[in-house]
C-alpha positions in Angstrom: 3.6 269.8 145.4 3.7 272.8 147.7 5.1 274.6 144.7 1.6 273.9 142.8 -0.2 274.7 146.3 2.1 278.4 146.0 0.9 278.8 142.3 -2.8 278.0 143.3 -2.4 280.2 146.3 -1.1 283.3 144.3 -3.8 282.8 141.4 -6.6 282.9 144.1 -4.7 285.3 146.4 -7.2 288.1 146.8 -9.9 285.5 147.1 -8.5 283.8 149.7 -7.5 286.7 151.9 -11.2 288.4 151.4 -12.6 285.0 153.2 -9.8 285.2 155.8 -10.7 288.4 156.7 -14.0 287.5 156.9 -13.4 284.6 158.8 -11.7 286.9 161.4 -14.5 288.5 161.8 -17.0 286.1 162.4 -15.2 284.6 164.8 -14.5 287.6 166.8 -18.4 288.5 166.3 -19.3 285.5 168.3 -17.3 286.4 170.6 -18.8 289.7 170.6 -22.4 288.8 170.8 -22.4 285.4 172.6 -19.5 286.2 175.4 -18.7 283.9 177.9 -21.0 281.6 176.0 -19.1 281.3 172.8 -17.9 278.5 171.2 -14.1 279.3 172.4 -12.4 275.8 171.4 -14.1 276.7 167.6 -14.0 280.6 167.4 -10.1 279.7 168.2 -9.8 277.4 165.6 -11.6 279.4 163.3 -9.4 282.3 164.0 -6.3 280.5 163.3 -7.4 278.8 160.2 -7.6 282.1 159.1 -4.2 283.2 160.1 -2.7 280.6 158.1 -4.3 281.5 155.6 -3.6 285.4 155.3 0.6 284.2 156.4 0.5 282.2 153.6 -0.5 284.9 151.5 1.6 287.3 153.0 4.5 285.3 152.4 4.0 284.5 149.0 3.8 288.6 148.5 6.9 289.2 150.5 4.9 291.2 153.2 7.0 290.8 156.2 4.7 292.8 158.7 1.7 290.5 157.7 3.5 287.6 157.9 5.0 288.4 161.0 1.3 290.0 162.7 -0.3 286.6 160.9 2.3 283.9 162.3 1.5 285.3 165.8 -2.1 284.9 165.6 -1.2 281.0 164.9 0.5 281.3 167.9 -2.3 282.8 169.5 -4.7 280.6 168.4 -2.6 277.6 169.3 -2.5 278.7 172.7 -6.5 279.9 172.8 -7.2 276.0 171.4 -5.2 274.6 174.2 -7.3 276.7 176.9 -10.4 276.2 175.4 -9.6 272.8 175.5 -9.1 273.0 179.5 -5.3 272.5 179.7 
């Protein structure tokens, strides 16, 4: 199963990272323009939607600085989520 997922991923690769990066920055553009008024809880879940996205990619192409600058923005966004959420 996740092999298919990896096969899928690969075909589609560039597809998938151009709407990740694009994701990334719509999120931080609402940040941007609506400050303290953003939707944190979604921007934050946006954002790491996104990062899972672009790891995944970056691990399937062996890119070891992208994987490793995307994981931490999972682990940012995990922690943005849990604020957002008041905890």
């Amino acid at each position: 199963m996740v092999e298919q997922l990896n096969m899928v991923i690969a075909r589609h690769r560039t597809t998938i990272e151009l709407t990740a990066v694009m994701m990334r920055i719509v999120s931080f553009s609402l940040v941007s323009w609506l400050g303290p008024k953003s939707p944190f809880l979604f921007v934050w879940a946006f954002n790491t939607a996104d990062a899972v996205a672009l790891s995944w990619c970056a691990v399937l192409r062996k890119d070891k600085a992208y994987t490793l600058l995307n994981v931490f923005w999972i682990g940012v966004g995990i922690v943005g989520m849990i604020r957002a959420h008041g905890f």
